[in-house]
mmCIF entry with sequence, helices, sheets and N, C-alpha, C, O atoms, coordinates in Angstrom:
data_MODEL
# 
_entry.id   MODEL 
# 
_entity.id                         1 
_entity.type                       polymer 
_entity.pdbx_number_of_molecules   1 
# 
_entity_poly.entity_id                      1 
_entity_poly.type                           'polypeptide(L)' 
_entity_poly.nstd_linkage                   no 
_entity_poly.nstd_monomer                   no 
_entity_poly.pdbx_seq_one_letter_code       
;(UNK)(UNK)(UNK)(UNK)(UNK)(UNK)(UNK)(UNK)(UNK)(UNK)(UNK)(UNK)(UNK)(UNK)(UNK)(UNK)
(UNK)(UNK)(UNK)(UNK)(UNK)(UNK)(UNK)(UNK)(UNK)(UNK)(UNK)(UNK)(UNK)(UNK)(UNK)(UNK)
(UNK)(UNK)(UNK)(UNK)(UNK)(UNK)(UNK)(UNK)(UNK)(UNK)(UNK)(UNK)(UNK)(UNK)(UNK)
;
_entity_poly.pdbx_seq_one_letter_code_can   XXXXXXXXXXXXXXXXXXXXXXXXXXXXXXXXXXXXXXXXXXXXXXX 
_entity_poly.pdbx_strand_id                 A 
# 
loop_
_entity_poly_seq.entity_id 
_entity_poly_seq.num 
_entity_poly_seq.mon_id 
_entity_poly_seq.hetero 
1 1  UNK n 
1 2  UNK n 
1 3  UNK n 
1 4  UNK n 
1 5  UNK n 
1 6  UNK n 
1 7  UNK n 
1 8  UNK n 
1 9  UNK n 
1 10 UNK n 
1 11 UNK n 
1 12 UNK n 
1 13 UNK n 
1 14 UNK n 
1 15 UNK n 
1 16 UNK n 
1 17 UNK n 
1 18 UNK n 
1 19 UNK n 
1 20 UNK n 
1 21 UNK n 
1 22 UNK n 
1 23 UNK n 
1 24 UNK n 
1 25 UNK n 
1 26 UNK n 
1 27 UNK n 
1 28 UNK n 
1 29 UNK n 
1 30 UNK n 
1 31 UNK n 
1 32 UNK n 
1 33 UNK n 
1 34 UNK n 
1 35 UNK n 
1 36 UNK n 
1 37 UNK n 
1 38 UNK n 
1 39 UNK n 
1 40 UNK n 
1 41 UNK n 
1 42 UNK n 
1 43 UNK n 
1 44 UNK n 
1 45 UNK n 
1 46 UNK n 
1 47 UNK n 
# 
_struct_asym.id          A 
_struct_asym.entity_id   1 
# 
loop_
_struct_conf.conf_type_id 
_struct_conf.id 
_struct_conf.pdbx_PDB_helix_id 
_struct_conf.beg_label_comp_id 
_struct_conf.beg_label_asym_id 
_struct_conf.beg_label_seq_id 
_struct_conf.pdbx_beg_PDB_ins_code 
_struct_conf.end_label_comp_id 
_struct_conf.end_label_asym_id 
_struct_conf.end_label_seq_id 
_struct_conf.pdbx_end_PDB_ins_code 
_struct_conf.beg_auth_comp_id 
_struct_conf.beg_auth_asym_id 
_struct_conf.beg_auth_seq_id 
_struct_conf.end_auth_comp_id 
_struct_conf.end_auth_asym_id 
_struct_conf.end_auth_seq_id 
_struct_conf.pdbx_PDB_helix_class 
_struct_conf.details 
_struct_conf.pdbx_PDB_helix_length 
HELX_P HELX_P1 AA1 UNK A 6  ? UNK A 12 ? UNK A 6  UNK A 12 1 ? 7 
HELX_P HELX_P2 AA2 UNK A 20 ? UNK A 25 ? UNK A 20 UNK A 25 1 ? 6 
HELX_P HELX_P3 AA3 UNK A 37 ? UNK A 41 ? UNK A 37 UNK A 41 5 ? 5 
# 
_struct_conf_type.id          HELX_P 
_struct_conf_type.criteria    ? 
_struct_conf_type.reference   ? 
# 
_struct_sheet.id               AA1 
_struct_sheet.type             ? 
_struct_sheet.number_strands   2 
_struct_sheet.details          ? 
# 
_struct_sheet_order.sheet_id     AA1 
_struct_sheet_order.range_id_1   1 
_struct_sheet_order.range_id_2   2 
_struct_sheet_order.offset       ? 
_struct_sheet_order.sense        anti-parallel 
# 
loop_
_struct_sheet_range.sheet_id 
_struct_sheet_range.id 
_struct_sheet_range.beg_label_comp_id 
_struct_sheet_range.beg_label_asym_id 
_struct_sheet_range.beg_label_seq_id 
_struct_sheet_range.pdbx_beg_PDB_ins_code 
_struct_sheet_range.end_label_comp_id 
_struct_sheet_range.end_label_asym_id 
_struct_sheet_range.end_label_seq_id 
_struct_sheet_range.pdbx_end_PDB_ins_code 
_struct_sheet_range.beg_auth_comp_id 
_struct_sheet_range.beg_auth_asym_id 
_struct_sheet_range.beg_auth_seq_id 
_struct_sheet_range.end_auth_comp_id 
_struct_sheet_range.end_auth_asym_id 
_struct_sheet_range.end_auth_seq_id 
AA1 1 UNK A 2  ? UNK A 3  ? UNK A 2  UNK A 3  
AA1 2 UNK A 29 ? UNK A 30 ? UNK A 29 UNK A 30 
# 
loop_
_atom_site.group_PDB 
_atom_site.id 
_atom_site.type_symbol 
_atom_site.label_atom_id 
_atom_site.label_alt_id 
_atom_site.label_comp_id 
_atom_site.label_asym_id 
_atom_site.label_entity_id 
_atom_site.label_seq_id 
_atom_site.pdbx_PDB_ins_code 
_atom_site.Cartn_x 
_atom_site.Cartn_y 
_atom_site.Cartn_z 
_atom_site.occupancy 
_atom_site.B_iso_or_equiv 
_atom_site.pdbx_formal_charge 
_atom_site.auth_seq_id 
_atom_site.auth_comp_id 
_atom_site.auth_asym_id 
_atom_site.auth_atom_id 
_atom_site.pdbx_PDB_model_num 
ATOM 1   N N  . UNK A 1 1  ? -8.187  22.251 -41.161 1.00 0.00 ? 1  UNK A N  1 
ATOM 2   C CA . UNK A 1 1  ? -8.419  23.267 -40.184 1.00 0.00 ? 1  UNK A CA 1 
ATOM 3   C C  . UNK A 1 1  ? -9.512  24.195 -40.724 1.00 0.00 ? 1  UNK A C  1 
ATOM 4   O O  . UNK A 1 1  ? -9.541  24.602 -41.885 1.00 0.00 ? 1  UNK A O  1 
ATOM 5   N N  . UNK A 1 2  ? -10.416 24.494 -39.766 1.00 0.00 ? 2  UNK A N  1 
ATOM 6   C CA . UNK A 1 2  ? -11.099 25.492 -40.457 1.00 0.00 ? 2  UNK A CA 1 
ATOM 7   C C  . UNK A 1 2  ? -11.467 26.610 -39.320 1.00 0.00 ? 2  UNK A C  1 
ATOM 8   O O  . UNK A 1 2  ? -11.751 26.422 -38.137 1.00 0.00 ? 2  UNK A O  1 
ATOM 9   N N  . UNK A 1 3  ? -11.387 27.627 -39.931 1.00 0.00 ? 3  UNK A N  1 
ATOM 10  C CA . UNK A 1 3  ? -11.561 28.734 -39.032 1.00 0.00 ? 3  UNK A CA 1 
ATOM 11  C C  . UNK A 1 3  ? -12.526 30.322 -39.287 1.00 0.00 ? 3  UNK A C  1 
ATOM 12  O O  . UNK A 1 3  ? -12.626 30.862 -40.388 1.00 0.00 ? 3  UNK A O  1 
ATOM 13  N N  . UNK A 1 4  ? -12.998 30.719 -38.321 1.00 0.00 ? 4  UNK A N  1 
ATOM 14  C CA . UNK A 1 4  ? -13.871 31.832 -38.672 1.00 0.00 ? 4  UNK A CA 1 
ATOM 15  C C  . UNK A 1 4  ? -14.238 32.473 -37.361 1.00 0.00 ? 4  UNK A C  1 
ATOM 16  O O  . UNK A 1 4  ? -13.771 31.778 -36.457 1.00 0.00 ? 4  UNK A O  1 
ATOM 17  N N  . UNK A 1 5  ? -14.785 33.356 -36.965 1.00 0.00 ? 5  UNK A N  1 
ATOM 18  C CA . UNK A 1 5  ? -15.053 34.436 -36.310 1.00 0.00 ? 5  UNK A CA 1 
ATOM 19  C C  . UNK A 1 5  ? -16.627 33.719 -35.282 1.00 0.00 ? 5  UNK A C  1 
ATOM 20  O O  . UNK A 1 5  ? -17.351 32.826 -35.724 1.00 0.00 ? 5  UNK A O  1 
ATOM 21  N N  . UNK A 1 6  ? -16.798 34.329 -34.056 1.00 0.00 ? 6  UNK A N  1 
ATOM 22  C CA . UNK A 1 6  ? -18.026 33.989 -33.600 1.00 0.00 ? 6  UNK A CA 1 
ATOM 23  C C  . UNK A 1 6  ? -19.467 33.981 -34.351 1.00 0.00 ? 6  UNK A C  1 
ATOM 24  O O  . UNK A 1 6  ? -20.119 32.942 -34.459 1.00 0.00 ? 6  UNK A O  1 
ATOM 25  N N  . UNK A 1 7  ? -19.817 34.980 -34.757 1.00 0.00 ? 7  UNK A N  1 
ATOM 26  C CA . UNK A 1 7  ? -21.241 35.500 -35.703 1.00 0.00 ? 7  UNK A CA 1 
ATOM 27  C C  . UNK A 1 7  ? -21.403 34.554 -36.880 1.00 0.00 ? 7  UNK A C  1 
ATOM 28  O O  . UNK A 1 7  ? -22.559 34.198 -37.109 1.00 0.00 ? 7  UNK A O  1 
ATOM 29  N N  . UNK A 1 8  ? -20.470 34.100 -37.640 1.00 0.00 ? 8  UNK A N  1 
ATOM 30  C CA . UNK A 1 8  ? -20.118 33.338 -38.719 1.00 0.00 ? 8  UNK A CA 1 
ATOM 31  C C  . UNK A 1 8  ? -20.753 32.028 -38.467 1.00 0.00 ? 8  UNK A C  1 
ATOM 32  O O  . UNK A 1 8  ? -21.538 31.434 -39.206 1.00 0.00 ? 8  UNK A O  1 
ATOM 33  N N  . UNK A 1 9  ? -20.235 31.615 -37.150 1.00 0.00 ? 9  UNK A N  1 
ATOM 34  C CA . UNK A 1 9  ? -20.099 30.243 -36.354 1.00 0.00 ? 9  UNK A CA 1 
ATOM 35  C C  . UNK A 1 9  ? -21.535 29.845 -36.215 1.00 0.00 ? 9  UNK A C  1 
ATOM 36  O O  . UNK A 1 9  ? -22.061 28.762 -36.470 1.00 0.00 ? 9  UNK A O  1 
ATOM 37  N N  . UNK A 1 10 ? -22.117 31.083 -35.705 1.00 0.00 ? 10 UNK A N  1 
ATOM 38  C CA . UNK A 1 10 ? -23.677 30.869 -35.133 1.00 0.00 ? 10 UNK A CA 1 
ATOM 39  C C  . UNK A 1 10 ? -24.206 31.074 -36.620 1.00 0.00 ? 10 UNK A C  1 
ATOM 40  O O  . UNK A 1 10 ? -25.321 30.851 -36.146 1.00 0.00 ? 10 UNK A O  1 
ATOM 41  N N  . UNK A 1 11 ? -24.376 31.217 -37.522 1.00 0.00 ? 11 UNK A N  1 
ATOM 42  C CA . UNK A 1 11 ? -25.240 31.956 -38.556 1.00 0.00 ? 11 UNK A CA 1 
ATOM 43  C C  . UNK A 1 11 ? -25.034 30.167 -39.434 1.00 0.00 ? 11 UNK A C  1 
ATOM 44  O O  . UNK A 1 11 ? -26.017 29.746 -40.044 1.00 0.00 ? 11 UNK A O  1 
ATOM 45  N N  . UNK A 1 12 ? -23.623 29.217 -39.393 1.00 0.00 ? 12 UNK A N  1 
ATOM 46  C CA . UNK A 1 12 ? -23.770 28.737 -40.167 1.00 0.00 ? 12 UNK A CA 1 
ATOM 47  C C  . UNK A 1 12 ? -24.268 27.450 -39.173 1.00 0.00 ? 12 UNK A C  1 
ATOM 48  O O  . UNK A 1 12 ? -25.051 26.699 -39.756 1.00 0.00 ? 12 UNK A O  1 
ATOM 49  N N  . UNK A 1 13 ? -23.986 27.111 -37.935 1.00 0.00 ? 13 UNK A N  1 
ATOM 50  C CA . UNK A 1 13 ? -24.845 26.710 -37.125 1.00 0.00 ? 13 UNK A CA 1 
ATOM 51  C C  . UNK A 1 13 ? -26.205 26.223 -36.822 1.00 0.00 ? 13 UNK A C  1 
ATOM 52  O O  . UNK A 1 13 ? -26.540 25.127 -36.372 1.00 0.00 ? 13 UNK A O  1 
ATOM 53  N N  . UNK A 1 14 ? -27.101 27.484 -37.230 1.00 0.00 ? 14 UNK A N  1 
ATOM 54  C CA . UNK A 1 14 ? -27.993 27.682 -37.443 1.00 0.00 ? 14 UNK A CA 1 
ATOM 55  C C  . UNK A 1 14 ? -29.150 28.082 -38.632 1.00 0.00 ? 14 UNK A C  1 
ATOM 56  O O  . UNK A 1 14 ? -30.251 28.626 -38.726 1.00 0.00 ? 14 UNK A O  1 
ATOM 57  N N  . UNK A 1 15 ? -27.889 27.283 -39.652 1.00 0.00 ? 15 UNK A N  1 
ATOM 58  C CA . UNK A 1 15 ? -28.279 27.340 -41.512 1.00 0.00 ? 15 UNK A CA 1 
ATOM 59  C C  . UNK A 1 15 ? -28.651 28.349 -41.753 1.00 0.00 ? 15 UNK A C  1 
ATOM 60  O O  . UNK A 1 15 ? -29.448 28.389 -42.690 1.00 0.00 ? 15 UNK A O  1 
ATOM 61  N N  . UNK A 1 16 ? -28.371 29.390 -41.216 1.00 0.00 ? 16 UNK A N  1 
ATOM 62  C CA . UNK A 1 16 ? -28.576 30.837 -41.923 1.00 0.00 ? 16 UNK A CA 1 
ATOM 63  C C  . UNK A 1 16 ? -27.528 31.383 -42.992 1.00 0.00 ? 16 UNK A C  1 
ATOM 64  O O  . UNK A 1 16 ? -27.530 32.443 -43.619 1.00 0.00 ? 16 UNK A O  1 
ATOM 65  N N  . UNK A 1 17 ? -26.669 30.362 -42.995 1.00 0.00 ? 17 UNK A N  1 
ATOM 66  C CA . UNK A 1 17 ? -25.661 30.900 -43.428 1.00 0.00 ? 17 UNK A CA 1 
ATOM 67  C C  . UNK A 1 17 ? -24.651 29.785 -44.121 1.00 0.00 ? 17 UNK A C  1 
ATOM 68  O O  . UNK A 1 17 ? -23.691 29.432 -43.438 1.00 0.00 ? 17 UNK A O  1 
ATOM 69  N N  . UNK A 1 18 ? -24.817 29.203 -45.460 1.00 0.00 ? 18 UNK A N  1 
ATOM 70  C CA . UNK A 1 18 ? -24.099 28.276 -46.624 1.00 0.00 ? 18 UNK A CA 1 
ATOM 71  C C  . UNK A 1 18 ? -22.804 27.760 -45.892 1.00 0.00 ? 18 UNK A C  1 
ATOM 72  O O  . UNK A 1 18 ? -22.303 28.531 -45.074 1.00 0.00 ? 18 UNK A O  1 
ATOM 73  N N  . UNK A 1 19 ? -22.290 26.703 -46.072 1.00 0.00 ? 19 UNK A N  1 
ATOM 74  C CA . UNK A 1 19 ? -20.145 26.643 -46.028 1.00 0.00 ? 19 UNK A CA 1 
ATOM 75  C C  . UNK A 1 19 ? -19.492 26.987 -46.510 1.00 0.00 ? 19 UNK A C  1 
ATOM 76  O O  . UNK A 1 19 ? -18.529 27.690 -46.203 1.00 0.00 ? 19 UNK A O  1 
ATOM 77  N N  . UNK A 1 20 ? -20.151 26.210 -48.273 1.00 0.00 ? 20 UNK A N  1 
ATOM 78  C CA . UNK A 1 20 ? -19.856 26.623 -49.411 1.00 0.00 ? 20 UNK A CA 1 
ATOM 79  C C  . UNK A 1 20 ? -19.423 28.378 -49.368 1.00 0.00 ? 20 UNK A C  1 
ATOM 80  O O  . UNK A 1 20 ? -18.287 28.841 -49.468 1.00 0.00 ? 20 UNK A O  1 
ATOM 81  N N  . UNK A 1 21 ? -21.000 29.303 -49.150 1.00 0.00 ? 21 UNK A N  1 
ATOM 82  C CA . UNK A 1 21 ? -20.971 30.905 -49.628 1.00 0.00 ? 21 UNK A CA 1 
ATOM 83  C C  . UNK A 1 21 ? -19.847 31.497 -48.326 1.00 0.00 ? 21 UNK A C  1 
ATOM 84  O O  . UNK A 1 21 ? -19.029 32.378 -48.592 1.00 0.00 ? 21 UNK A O  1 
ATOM 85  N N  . UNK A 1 22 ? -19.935 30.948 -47.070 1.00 0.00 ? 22 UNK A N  1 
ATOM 86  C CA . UNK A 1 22 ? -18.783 31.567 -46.537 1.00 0.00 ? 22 UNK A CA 1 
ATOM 87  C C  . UNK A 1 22 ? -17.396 31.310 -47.156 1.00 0.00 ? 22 UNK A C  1 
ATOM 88  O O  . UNK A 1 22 ? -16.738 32.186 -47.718 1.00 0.00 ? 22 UNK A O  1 
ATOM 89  N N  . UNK A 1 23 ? -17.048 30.153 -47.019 1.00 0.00 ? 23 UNK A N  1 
ATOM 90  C CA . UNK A 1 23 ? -15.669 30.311 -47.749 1.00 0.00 ? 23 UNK A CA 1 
ATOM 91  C C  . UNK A 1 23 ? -15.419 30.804 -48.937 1.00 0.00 ? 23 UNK A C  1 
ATOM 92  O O  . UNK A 1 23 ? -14.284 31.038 -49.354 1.00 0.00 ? 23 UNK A O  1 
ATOM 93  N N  . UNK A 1 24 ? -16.484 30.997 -49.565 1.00 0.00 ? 24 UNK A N  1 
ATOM 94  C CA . UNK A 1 24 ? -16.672 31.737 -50.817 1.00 0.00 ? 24 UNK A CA 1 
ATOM 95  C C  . UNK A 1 24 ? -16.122 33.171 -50.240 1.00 0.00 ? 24 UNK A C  1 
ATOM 96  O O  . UNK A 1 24 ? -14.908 33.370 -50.215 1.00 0.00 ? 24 UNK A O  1 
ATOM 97  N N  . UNK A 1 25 ? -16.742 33.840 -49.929 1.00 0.00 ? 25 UNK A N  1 
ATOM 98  C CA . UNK A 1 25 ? -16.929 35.150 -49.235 1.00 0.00 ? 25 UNK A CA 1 
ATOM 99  C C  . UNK A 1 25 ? -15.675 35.120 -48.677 1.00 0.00 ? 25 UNK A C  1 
ATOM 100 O O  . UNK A 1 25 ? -15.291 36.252 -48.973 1.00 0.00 ? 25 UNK A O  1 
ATOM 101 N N  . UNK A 1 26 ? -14.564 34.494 -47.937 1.00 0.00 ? 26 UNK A N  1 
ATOM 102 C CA . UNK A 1 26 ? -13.840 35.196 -47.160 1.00 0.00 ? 26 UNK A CA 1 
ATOM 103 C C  . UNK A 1 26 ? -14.157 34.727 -45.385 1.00 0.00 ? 26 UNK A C  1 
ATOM 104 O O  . UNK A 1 26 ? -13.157 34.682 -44.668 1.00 0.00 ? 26 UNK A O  1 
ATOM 105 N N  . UNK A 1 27 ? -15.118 34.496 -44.935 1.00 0.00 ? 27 UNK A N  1 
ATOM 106 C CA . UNK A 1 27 ? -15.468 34.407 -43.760 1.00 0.00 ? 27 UNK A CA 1 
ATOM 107 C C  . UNK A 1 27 ? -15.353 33.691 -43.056 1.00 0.00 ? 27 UNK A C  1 
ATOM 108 O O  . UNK A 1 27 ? -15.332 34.007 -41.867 1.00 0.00 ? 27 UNK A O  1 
ATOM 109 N N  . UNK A 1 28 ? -15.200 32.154 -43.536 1.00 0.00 ? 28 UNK A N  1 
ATOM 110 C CA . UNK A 1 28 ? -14.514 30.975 -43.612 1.00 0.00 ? 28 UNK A CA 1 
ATOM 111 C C  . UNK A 1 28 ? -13.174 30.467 -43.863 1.00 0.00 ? 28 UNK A C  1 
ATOM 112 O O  . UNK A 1 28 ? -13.272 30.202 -45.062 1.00 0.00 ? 28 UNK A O  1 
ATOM 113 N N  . UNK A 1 29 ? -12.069 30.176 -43.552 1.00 0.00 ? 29 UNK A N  1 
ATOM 114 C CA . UNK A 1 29 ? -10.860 29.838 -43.728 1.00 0.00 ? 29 UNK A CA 1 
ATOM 115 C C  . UNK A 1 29 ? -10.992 28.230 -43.627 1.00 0.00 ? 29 UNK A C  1 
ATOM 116 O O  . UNK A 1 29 ? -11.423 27.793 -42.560 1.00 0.00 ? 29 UNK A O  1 
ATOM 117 N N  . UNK A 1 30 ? -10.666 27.336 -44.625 1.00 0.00 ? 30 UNK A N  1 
ATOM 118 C CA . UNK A 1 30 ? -10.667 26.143 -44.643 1.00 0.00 ? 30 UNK A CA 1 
ATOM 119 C C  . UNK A 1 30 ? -9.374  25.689 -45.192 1.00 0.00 ? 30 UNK A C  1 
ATOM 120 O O  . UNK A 1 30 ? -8.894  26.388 -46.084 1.00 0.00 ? 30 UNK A O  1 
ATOM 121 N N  . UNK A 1 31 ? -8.537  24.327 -44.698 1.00 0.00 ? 31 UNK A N  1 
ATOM 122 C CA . UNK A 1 31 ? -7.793  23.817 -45.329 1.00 0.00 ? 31 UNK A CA 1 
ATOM 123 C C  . UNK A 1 31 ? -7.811  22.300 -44.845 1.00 0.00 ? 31 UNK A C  1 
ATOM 124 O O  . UNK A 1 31 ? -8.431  21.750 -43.934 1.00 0.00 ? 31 UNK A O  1 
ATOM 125 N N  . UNK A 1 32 ? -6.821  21.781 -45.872 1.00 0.00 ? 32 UNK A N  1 
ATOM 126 C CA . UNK A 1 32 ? -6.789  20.244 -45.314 1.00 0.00 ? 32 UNK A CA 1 
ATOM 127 C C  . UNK A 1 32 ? -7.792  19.256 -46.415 1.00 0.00 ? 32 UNK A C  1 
ATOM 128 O O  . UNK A 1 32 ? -8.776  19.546 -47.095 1.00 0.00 ? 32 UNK A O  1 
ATOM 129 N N  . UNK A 1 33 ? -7.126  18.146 -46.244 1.00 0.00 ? 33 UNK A N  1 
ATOM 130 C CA . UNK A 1 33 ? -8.154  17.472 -47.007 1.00 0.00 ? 33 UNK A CA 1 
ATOM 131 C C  . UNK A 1 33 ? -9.417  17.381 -46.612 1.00 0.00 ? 33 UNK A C  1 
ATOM 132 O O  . UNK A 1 33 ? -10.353 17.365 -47.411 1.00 0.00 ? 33 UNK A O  1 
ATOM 133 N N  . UNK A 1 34 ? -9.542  17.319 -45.445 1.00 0.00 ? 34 UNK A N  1 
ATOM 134 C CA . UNK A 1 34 ? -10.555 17.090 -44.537 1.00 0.00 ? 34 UNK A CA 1 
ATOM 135 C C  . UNK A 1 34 ? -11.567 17.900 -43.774 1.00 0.00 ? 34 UNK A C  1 
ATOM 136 O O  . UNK A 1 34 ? -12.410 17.491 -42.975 1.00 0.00 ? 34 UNK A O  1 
ATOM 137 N N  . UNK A 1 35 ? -11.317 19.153 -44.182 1.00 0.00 ? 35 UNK A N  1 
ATOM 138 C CA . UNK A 1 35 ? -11.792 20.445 -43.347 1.00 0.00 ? 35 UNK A CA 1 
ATOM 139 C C  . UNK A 1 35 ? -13.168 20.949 -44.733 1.00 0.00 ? 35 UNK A C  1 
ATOM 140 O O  . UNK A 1 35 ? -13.559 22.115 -44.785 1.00 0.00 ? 35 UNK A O  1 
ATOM 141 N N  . UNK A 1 36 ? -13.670 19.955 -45.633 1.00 0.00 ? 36 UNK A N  1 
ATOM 142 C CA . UNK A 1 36 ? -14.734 20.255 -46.088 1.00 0.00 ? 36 UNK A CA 1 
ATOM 143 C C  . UNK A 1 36 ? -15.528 19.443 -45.763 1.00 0.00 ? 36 UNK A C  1 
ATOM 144 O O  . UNK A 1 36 ? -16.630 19.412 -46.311 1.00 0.00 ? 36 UNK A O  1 
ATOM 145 N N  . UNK A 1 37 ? -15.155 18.497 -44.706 1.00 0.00 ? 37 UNK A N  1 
ATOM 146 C CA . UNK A 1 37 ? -16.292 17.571 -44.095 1.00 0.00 ? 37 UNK A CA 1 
ATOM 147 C C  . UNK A 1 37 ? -17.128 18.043 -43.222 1.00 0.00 ? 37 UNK A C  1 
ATOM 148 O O  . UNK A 1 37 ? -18.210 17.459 -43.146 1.00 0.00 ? 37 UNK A O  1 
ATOM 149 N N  . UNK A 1 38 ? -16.866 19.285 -42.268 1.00 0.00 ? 38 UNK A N  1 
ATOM 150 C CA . UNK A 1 38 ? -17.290 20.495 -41.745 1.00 0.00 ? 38 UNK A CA 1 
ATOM 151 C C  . UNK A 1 38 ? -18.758 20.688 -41.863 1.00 0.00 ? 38 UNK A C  1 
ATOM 152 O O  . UNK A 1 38 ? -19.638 20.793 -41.009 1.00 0.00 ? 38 UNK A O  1 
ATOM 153 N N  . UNK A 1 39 ? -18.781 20.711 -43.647 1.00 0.00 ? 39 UNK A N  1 
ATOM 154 C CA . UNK A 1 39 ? -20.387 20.932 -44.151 1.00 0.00 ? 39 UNK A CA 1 
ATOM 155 C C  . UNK A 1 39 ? -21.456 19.766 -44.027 1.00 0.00 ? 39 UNK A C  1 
ATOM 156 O O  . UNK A 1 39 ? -22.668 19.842 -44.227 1.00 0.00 ? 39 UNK A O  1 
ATOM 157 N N  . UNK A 1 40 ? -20.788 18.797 -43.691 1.00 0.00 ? 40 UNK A N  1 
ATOM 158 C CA . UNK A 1 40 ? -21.858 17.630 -43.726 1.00 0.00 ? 40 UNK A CA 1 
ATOM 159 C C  . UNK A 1 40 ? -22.614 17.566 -42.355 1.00 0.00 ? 40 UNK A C  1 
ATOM 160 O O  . UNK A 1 40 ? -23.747 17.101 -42.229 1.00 0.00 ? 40 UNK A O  1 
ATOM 161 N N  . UNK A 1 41 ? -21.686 18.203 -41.121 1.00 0.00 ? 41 UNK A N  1 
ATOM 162 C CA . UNK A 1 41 ? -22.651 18.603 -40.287 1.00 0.00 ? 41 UNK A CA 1 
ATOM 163 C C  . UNK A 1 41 ? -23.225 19.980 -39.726 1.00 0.00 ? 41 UNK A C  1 
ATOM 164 O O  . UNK A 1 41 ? -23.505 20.441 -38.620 1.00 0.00 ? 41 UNK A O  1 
ATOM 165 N N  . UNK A 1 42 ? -23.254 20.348 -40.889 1.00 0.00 ? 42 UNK A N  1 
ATOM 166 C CA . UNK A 1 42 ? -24.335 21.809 -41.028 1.00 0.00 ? 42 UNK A CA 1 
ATOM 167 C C  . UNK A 1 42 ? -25.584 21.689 -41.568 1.00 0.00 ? 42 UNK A C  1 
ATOM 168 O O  . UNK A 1 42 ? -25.718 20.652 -42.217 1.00 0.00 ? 42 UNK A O  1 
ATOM 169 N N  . UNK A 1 43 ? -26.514 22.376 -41.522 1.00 0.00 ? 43 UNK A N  1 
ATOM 170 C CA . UNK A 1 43 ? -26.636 23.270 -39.935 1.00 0.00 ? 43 UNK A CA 1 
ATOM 171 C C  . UNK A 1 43 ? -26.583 22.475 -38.427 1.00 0.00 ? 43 UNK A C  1 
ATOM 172 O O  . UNK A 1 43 ? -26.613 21.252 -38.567 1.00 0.00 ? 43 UNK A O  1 
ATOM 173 N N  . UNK A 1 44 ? -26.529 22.821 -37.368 1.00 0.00 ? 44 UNK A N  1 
ATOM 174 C CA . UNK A 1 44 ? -26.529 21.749 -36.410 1.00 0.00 ? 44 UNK A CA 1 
ATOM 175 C C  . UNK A 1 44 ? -27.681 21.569 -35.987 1.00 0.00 ? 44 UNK A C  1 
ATOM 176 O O  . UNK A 1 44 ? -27.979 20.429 -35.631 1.00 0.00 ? 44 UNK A O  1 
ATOM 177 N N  . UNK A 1 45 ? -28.826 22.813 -35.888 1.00 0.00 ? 45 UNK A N  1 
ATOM 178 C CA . UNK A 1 45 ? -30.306 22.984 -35.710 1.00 0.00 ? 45 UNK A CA 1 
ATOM 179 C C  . UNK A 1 45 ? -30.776 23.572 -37.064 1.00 0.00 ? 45 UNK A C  1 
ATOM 180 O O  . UNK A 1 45 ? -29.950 23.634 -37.975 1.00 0.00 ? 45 UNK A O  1 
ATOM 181 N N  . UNK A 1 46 ? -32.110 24.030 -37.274 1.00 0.00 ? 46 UNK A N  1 
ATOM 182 C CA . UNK A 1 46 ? -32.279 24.620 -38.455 1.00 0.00 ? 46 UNK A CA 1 
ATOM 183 C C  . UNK A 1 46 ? -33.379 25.661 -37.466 1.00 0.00 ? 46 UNK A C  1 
ATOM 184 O O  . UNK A 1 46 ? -34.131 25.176 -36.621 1.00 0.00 ? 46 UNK A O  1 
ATOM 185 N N  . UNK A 1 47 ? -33.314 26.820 -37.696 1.00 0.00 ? 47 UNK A N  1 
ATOM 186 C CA . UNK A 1 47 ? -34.467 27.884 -37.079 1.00 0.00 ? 47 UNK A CA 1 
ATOM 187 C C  . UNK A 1 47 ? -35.731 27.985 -37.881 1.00 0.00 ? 47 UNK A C  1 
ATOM 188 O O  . UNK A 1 47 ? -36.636 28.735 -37.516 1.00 0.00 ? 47 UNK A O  1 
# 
């Protein structure tokens, strides 16, 4: 499961913003074996 806030969503979305440094940070809630696969499709665009 992974979970986080709207702004978060768009920032990592739009590679402004790490997987890794959010869940680092707090901003990100991840669990599961499977909920670090998440990062492999980040960013979805790049700005």
């Amino acid at each position: 499961m992974v979970e986080t806030d709207p702004r978060t969503w768009c920032a990592l979305a739009l590679g402004r913003l790490d997987f890794d440094a959010a869940v680092a940070s707090g901003a990100v809630t991840a669990s599961g074996h499977r909920a670090g696969q998440v990062a492999a499709w980040l960013p979805l665009v790049e700005v």
